[in-house]
PDB file of N, CA, C and O in Angstrom, chain B, residues numbered from 101:
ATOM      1  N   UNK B 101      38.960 130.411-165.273  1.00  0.00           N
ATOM      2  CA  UNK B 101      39.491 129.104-165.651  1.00  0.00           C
ATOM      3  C   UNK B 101      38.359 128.099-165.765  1.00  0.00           C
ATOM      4  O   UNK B 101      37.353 128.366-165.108  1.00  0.00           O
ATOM      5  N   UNK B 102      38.356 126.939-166.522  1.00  0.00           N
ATOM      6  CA  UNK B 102      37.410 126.562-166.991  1.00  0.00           C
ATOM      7  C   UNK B 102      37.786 124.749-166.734  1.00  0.00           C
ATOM      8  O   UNK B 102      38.609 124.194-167.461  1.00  0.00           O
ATOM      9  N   UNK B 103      36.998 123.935-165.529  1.00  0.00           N
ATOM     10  CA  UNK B 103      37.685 122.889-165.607  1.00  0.00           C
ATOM     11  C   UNK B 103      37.529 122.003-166.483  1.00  0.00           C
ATOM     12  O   UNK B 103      36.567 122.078-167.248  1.00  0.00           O
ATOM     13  N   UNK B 104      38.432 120.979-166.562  1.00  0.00           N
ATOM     14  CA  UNK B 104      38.937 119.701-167.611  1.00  0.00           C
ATOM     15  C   UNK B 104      37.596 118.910-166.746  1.00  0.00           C
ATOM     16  O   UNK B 104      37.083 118.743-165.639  1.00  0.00           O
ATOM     17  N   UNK B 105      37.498 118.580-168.245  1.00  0.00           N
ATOM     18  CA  UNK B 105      36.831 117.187-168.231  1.00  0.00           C
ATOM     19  C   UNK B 105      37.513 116.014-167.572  1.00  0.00           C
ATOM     20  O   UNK B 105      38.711 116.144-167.822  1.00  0.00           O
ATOM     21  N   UNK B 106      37.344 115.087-166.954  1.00  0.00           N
ATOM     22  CA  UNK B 106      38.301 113.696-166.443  1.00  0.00           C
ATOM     23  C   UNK B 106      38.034 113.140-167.387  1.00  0.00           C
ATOM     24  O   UNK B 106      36.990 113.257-168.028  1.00  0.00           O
ATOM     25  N   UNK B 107      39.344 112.141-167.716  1.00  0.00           N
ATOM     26  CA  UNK B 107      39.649 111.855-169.281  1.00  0.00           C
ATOM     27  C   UNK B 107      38.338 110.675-168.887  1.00  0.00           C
ATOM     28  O   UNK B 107      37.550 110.596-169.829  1.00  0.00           O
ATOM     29  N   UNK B 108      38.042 109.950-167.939  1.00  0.00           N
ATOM     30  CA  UNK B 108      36.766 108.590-168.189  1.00  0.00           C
ATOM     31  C   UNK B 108      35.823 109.102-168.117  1.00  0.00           C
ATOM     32  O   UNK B 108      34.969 108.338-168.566  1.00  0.00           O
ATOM     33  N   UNK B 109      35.089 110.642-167.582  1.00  0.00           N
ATOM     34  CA  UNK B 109      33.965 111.124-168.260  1.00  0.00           C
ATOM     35  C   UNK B 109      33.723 111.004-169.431  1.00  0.00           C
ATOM     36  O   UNK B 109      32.601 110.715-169.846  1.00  0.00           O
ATOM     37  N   UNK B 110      35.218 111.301-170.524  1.00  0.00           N
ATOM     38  CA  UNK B 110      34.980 111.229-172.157  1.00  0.00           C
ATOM     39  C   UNK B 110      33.982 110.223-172.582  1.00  0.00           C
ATOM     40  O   UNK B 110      33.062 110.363-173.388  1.00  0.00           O
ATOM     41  N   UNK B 111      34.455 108.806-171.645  1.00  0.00           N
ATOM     42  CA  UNK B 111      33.435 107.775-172.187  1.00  0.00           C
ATOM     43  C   UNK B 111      32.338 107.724-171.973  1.00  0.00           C
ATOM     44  O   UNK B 111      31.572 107.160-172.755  1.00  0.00           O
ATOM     45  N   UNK B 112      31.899 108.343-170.760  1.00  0.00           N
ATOM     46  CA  UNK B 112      30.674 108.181-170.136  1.00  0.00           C
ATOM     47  C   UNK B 112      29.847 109.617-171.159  1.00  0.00           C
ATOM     48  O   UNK B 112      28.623 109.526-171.253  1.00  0.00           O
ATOM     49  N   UNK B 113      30.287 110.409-171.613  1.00  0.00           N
ATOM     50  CA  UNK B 113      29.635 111.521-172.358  1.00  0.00           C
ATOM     51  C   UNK B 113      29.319 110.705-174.088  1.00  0.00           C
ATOM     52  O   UNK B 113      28.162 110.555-174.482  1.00  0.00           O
ATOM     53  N   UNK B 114      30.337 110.330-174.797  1.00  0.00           N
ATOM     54  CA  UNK B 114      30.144 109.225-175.865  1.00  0.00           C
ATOM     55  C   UNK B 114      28.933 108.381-176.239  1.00  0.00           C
ATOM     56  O   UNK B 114      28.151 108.387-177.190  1.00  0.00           O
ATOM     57  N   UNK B 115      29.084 107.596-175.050  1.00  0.00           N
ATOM     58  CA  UNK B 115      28.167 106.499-174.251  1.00  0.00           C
ATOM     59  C   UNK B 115      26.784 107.123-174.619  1.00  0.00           C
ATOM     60  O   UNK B 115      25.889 106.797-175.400  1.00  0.00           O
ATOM     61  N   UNK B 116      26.965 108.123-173.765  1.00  0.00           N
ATOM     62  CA  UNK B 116      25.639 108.516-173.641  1.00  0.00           C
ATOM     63  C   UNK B 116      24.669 109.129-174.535  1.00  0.00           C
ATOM     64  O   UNK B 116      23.501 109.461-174.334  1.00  0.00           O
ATOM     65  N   UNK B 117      25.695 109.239-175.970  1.00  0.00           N
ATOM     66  CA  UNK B 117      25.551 110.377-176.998  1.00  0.00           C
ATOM     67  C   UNK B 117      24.833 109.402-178.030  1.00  0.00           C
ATOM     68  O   UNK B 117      23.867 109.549-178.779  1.00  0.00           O
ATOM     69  N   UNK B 118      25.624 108.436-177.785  1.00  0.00           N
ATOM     70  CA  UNK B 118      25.269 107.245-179.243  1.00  0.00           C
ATOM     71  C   UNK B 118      23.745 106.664-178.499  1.00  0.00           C
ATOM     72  O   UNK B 118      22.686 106.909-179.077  1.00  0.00           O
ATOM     73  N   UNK B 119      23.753 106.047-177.458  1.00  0.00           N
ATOM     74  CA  UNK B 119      22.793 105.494-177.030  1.00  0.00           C
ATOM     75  C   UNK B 119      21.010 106.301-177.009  1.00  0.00           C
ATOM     76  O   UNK B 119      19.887 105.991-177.408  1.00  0.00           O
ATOM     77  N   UNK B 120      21.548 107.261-176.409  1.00  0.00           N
ATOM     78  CA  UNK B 120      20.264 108.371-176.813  1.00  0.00           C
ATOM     79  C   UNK B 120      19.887 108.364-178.386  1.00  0.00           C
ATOM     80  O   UNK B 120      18.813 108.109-178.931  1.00  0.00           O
ATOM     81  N   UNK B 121      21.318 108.785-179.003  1.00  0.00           N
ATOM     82  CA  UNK B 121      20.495 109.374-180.305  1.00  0.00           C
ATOM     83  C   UNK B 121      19.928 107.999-181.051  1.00  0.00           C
ATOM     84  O   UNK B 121      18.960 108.027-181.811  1.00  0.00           O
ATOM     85  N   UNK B 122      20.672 106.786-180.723  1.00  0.00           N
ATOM     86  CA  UNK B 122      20.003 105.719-181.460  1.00  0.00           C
ATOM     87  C   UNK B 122      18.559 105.681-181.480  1.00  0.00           C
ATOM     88  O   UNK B 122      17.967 105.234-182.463  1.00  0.00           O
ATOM     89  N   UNK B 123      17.795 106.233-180.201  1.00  0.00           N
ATOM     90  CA  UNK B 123      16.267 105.888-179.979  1.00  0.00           C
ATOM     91  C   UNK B 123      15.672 106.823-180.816  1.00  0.00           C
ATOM     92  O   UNK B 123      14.565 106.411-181.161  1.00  0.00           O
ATOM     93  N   UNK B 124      16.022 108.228-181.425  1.00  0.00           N
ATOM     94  CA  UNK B 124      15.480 109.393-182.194  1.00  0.00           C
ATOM     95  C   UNK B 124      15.197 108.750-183.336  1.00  0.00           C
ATOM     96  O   UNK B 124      14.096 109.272-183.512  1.00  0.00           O
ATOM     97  N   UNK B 125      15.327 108.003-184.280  1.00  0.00           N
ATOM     98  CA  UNK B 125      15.018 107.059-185.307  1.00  0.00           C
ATOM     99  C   UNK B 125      13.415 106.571-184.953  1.00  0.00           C
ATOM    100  O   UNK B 125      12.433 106.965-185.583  1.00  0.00           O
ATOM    101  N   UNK B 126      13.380 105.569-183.735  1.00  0.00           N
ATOM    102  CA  UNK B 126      12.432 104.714-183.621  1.00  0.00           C
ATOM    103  C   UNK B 126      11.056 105.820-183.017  1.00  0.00           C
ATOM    104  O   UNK B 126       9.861 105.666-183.272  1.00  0.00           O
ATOM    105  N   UNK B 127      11.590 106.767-182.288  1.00  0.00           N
ATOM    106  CA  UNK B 127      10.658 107.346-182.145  1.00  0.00           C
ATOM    107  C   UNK B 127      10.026 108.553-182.793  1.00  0.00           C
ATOM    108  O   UNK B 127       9.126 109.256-182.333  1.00  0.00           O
ATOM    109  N   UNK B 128      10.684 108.672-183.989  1.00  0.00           N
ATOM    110  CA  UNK B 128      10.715 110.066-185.074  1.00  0.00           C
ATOM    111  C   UNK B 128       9.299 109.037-185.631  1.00  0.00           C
ATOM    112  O   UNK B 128       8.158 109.498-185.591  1.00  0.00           O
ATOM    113  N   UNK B 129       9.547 107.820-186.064  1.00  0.00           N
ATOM    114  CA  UNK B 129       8.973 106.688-186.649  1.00  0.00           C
ATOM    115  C   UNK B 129       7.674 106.311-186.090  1.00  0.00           C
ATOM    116  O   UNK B 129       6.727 106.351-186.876  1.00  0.00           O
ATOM    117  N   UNK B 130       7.454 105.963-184.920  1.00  0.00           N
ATOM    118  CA  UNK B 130       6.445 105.975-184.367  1.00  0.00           C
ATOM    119  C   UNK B 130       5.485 107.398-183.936  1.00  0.00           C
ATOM    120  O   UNK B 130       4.276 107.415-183.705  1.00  0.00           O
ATOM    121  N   UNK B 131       6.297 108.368-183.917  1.00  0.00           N
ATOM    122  CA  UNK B 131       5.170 109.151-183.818  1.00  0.00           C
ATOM    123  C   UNK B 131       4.526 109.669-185.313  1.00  0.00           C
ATOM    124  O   UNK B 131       3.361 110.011-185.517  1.00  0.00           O
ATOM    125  N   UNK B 132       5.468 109.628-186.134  1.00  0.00           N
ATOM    126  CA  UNK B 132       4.883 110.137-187.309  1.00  0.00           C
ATOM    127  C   UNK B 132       3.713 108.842-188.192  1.00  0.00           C
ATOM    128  O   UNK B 132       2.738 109.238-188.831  1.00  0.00           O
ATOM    129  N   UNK B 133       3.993 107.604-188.082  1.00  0.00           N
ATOM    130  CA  UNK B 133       3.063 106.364-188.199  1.00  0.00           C
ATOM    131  C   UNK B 133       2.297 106.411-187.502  1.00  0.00           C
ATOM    132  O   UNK B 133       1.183 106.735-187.914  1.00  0.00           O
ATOM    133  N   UNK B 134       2.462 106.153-186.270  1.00  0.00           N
ATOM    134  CA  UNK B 134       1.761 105.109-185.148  1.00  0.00           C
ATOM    135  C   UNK B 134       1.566 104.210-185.047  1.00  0.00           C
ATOM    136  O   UNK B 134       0.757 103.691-184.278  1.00  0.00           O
ATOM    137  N   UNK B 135       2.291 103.707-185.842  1.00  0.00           N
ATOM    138  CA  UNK B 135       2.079 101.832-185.890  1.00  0.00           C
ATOM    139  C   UNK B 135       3.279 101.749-184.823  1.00  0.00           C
ATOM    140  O   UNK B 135       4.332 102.388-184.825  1.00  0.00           O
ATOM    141  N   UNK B 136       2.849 100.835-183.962  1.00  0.00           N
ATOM    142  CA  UNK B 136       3.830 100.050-182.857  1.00  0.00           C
ATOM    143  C   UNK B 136       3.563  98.893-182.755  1.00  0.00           C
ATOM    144  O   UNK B 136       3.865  98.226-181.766  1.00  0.00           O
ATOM    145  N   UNK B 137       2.693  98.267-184.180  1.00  0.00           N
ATOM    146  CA  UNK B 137       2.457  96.523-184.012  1.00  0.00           C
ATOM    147  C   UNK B 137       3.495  95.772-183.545  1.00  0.00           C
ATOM    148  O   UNK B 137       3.277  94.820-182.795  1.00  0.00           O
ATOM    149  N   UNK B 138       4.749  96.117-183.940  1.00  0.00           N
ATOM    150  CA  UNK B 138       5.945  95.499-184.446  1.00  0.00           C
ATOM    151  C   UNK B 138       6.481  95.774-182.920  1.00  0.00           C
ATOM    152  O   UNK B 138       7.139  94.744-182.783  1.00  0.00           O
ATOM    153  N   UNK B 139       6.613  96.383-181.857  1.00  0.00           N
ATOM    154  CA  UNK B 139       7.031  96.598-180.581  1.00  0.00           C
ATOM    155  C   UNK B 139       6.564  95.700-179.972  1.00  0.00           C
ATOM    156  O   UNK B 139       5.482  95.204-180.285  1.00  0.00           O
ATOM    157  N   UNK B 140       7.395  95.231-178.804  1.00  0.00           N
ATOM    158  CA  UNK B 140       7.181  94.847-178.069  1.00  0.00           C
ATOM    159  C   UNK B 140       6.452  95.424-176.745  1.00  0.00           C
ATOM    160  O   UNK B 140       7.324  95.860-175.993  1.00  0.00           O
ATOM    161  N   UNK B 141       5.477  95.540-176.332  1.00  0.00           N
ATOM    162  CA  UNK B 141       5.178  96.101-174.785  1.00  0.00           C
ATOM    163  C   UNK B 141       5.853  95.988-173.831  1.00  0.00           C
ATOM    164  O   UNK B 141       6.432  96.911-173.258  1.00  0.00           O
ATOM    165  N   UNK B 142       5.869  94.503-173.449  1.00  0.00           N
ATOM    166  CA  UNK B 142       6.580  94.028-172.397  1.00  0.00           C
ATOM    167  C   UNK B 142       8.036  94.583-172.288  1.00  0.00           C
ATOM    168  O   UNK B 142       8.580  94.660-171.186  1.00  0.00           O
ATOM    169  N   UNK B 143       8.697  94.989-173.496  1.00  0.00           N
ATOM    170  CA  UNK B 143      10.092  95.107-173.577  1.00  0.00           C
ATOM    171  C   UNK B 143      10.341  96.748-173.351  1.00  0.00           C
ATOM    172  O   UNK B 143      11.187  97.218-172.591  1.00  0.00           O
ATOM    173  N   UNK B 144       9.440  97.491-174.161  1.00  0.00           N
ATOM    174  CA  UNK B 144       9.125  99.126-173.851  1.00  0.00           C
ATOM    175  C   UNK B 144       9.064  99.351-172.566  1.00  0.00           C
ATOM    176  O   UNK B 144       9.757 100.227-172.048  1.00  0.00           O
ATOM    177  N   UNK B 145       8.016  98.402-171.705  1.00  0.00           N
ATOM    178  CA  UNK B 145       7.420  99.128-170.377  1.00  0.00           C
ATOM    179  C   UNK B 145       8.800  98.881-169.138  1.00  0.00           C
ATOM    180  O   UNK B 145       9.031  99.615-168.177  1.00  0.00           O
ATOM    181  N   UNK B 146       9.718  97.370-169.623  1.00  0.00           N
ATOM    182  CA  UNK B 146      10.989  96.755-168.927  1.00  0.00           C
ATOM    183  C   UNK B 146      11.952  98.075-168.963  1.00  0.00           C
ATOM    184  O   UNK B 146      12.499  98.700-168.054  1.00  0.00           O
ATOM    185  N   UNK B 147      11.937  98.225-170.221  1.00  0.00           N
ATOM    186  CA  UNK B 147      13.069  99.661-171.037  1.00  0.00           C
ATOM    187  C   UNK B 147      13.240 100.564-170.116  1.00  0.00           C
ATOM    188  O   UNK B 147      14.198 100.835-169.393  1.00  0.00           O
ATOM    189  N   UNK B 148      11.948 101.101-170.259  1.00  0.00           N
ATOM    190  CA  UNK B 148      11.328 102.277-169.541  1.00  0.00           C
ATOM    191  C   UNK B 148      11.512 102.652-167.991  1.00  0.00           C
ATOM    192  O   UNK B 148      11.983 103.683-167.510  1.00  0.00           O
ATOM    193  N   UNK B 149      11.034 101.586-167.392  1.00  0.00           N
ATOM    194  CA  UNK B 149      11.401 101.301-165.850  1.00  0.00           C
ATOM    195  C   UNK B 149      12.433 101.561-165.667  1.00  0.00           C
ATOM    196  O   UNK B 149      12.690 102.581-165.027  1.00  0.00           O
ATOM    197  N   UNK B 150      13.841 100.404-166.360  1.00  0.00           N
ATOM    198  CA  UNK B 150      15.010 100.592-166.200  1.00  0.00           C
ATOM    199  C   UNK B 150      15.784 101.957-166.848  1.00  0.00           C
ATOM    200  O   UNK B 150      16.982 102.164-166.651  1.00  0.00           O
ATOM    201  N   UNK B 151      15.096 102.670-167.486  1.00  0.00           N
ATOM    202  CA  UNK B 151      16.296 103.764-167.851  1.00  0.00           C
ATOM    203  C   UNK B 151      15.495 105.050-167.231  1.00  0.00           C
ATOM    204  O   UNK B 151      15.735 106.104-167.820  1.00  0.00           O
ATOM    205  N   UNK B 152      14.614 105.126-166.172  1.00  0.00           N
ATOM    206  CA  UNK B 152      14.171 105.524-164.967  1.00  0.00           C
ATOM    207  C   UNK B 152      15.176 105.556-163.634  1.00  0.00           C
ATOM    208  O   UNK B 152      15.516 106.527-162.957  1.00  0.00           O
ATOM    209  N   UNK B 153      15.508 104.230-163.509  1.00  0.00           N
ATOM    210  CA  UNK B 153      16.084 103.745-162.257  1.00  0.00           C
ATOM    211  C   UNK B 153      17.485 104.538-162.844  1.00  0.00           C
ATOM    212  O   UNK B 153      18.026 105.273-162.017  1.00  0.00           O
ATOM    213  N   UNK B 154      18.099 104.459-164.151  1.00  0.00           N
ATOM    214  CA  UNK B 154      19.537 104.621-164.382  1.00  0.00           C
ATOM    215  C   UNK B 154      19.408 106.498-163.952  1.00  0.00           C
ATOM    216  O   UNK B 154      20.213 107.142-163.279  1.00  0.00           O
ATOM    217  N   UNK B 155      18.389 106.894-164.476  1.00  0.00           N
ATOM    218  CA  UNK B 155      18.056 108.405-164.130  1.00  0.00           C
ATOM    219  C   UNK B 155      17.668 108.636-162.553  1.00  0.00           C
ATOM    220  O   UNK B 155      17.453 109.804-162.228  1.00  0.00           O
ATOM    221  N   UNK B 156      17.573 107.740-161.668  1.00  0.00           N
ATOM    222  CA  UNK B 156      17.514 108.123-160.543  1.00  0.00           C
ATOM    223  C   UNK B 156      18.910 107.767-159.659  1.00  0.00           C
ATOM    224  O   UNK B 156      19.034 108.093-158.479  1.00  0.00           O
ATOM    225  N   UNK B 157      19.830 107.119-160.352  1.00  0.00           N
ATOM    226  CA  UNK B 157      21.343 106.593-159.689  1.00  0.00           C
ATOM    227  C   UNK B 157      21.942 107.507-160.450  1.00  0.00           C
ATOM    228  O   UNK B 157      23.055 107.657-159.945  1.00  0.00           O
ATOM    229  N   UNK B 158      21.809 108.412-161.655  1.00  0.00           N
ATOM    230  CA  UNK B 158      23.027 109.272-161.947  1.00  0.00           C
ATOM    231  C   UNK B 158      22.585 110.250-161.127  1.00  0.00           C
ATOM    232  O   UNK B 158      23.474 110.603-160.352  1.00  0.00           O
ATOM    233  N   UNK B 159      21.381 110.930-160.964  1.00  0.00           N
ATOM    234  CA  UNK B 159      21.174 112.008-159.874  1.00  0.00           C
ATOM    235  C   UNK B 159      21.725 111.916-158.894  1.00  0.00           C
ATOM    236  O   UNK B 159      22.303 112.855-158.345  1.00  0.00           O
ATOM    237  N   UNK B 160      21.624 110.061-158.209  1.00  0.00           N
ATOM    238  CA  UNK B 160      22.094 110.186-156.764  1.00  0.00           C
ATOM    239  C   UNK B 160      23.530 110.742-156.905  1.00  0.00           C
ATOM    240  O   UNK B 160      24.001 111.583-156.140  1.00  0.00           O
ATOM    241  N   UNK B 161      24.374 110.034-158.264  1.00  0.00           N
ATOM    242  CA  UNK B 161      25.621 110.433-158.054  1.00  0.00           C
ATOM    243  C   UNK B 161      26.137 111.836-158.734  1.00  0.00           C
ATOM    244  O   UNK B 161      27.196 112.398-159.015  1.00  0.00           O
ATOM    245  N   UNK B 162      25.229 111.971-158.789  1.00  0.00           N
ATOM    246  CA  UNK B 162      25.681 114.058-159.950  1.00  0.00           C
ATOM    247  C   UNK B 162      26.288 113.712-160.786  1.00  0.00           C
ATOM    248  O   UNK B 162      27.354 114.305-160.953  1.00  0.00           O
ATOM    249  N   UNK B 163      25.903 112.500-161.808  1.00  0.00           N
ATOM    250  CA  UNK B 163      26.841 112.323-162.756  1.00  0.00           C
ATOM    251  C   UNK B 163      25.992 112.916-164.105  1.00  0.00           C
ATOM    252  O   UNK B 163      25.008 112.404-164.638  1.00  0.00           O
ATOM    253  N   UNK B 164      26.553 113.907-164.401  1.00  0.00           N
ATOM    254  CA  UNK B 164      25.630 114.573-165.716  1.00  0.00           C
ATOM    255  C   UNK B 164      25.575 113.899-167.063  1.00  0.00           C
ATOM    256  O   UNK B 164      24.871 114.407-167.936  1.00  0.00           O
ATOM    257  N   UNK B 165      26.278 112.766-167.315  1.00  0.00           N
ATOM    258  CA  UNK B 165      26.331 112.107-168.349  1.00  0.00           C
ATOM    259  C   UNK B 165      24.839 111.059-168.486  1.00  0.00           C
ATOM    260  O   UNK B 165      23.954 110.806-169.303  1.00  0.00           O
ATOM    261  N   UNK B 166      25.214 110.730-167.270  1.00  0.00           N
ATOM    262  CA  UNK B 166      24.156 109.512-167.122  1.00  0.00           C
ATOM    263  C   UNK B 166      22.185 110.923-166.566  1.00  0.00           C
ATOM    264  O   UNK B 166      21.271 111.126-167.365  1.00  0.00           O
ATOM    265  N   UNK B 167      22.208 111.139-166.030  1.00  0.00           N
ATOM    266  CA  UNK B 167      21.302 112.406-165.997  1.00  0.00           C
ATOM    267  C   UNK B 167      20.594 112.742-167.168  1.00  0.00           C
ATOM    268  O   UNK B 167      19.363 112.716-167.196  1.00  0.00           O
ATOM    269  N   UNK B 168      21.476 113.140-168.399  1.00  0.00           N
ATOM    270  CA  UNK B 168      21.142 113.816-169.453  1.00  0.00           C
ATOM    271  C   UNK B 168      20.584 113.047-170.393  1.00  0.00           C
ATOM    272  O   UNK B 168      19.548 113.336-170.991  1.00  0.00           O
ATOM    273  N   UNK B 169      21.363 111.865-170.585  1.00  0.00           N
ATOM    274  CA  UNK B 169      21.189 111.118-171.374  1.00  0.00           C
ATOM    275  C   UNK B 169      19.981 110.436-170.638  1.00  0.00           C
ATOM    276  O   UNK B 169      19.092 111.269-170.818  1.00  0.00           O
ATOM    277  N   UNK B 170      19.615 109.758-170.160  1.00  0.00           N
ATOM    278  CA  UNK B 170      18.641 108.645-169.477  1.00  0.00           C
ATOM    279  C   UNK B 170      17.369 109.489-169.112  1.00  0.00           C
ATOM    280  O   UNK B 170      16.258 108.971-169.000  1.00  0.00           O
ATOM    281  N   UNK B 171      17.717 111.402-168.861  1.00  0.00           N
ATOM    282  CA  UNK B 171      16.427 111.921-169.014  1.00  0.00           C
ATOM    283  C   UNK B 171      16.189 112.363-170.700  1.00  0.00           C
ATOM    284  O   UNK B 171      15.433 113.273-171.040  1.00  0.00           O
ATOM    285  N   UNK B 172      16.814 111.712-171.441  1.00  0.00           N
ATOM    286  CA  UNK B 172      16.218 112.166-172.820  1.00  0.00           C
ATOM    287  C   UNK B 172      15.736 111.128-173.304  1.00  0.00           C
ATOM    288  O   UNK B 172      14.725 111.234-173.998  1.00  0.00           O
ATOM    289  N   UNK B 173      16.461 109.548-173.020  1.00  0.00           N
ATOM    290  CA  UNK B 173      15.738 108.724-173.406  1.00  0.00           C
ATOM    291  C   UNK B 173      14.703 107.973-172.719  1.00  0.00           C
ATOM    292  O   UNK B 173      14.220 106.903-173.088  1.00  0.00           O
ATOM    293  N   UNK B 174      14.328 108.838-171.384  1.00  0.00           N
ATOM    294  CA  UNK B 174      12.946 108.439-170.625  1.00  0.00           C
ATOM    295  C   UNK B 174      12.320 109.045-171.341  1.00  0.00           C
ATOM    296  O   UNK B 174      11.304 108.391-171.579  1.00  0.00           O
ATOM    297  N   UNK B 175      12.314 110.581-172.211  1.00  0.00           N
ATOM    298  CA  UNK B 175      11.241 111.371-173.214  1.00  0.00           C
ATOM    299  C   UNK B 175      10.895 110.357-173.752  1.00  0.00           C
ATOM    300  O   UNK B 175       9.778 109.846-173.675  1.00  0.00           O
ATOM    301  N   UNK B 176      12.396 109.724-174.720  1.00  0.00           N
ATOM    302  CA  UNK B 176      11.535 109.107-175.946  1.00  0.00           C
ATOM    303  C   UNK B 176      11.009 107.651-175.796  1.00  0.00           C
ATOM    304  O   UNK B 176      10.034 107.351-176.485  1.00  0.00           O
ATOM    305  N   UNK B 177      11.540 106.724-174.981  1.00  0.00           N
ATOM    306  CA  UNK B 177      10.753 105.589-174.644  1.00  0.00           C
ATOM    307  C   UNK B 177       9.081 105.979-174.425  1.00  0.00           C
ATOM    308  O   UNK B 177       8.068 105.863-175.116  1.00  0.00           O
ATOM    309  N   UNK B 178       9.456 106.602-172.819  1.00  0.00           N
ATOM    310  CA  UNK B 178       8.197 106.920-172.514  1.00  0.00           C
ATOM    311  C   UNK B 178       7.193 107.330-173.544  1.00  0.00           C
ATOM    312  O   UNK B 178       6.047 106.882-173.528  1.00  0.00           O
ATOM    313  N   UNK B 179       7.669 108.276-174.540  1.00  0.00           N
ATOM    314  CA  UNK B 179       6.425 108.837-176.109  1.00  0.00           C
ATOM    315  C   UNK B 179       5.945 107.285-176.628  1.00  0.00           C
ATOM    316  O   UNK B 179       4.826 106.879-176.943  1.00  0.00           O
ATOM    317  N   UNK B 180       7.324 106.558-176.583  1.00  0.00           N
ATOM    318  CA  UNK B 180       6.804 105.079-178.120  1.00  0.00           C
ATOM    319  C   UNK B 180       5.913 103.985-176.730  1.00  0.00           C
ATOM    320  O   UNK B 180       4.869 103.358-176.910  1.00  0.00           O
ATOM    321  N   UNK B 181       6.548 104.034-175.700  1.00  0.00           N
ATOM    322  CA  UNK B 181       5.333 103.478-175.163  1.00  0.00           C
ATOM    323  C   UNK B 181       4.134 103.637-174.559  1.00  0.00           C
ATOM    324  O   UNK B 181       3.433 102.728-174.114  1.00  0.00           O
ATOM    325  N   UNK B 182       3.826 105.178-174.542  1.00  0.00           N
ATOM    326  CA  UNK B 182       2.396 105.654-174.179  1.00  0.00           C
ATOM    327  C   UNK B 182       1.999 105.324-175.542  1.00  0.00           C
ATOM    328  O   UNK B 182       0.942 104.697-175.459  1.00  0.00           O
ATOM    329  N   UNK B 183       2.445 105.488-177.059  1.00  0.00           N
ATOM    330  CA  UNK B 183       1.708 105.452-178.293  1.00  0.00           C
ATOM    331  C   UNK B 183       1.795 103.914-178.445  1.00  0.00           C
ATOM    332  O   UNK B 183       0.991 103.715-179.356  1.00  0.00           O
ATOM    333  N   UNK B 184       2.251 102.824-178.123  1.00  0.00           N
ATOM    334  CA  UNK B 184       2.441 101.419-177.768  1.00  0.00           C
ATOM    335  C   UNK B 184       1.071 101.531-177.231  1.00  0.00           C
ATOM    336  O   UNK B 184       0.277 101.613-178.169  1.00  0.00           O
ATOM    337  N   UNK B 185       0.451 101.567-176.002  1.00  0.00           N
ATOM    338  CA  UNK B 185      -0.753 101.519-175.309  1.00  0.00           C
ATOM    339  C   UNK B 185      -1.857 101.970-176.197  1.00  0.00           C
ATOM    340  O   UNK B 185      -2.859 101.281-176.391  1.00  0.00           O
ATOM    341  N   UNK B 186      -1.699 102.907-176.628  1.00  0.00           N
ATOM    342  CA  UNK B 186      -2.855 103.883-177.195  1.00  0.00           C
ATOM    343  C   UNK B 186      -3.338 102.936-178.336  1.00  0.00           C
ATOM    344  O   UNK B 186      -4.475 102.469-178.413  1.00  0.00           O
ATOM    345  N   UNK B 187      -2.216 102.697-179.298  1.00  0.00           N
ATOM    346  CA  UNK B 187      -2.378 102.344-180.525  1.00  0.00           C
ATOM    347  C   UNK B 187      -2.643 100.797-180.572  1.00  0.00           C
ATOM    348  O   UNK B 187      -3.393 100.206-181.349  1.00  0.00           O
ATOM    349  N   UNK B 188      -1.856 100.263-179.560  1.00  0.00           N
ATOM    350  CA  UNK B 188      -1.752  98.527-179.674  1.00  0.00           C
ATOM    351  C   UNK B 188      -0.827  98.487-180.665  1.00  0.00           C
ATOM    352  O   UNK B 188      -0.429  97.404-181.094  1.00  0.00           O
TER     353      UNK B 188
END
């Protein structure tokens, strides 16, 4: 037997689907350019921190939505703002 999803996971899986894939754009973009004139630092390195912290409160709570998602978009922040530094 195979358990059910809880119907307010649905949102929290959604959530997490749109928000991730939105960043695959900006960072498909920056790595293939390298231009990050147009970025903000201050706002990347804020980003970054915070969707860290969100990846260390879904662990606390075993919530795999928030986990998955927040460790995919620590990949891709983290890529556009190490190439943010590098590049200026």
């Amino acid at each position: 037997m195979s358990a059910a999803i809880p119907p307010g996971d649905w949102l929290g899986y959604i959530a997490a689907t749109l928000t991730t894939v939105a960043f695959i754009p900006q960072a498909w973009r920056t790595l293939r350019t390298h231009d990050t004139r147009a970025l903000s630092l201050g706002m990347y390195l804020t980003f970054t921190v915070g969707v860290a912290f969100w990846l260390g409160y879904g662990l606390t709570l075993g919530a795999w939505p928030i986990i998955v998602s927040n460790a995919i978009t620590l990949l891709l922040a983290g890529t556009i703002l190490l190439l943010k530094w590098r590049h200026g």
